[in-house]
C-alpha atoms as one frame of an Amber mdcrd trajectory, in Angstrom:
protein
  36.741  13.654  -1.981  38.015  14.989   1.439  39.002  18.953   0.861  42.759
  18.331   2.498  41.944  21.817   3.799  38.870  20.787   6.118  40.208  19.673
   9.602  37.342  17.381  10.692  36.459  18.075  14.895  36.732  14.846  17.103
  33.069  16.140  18.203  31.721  16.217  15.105  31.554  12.068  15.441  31.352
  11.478  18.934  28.153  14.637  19.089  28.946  17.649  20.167  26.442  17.098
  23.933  30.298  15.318  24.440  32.280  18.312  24.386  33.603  19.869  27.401
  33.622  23.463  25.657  29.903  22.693  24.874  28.686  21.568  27.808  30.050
  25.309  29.270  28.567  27.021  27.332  25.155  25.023  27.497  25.647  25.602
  31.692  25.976  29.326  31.426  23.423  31.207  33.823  22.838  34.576  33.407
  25.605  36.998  33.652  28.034  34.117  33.874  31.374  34.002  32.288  33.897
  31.801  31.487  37.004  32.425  29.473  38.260  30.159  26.683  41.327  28.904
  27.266  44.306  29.785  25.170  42.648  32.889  23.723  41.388  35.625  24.899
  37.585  35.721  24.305  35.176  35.588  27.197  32.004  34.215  26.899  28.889
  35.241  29.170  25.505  34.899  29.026  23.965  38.208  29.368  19.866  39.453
  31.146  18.182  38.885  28.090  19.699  34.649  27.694  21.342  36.060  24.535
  25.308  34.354  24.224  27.783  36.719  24.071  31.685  36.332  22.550  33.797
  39.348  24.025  37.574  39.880  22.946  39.578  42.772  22.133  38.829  42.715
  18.594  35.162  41.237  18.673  31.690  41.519  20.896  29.160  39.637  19.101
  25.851  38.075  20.461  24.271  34.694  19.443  21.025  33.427  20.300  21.784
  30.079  20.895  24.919  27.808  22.328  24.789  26.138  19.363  25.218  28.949
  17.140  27.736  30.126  19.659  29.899  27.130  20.135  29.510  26.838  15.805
  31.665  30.183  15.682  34.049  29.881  18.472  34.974  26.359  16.622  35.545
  28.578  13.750  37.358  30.909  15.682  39.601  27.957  16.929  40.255  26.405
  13.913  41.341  29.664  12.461  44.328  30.453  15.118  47.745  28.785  14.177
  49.170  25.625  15.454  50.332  25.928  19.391  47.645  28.478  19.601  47.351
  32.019  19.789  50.226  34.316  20.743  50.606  35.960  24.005  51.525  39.804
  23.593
């Protein structure tokens, strides 16, 4: 049974090599950014080819855009409907 809870991504049946957001990420060179839109984390690829998530409450690394794009998904699907709010 289907946990009412769970939203289910679009890209999680079309493959996630089809997502836009992915496909940024996957592009990064190093010490490239690019900001996600509607929030206000940055993501750049730093010297050392490690991901990196920078916001005011967060700087995390990732070794992969897999594991990166895996947590900014959960990052998304965490903020409220109509997105985050603008301060």
């Amino acid at each position: 049974m289907l946990d009412v809870n769970t939203q289910m991504h679009v890209y999680e049946y079309l493959g996630i090599e089809n997502d836009p957001l992915y496909n940024k990420i996957a592009e990064l060179e190093v010490n490239q950014s690019i900001q996600i839109p509607e929030t206000n984390m940055q993501i750049t690829k730093n010297r050392f080819g490690m991901y990196e998530i920078v916001s005011t409450e967060q700087h995390e690394c990732y070794s992969s855009a897999q594991s990166l794009y895996e947590q900014i998904n959960a990052l998304l699907n965490a903020l409220p409907l109509g997105g985050c709010e603008r301060i």
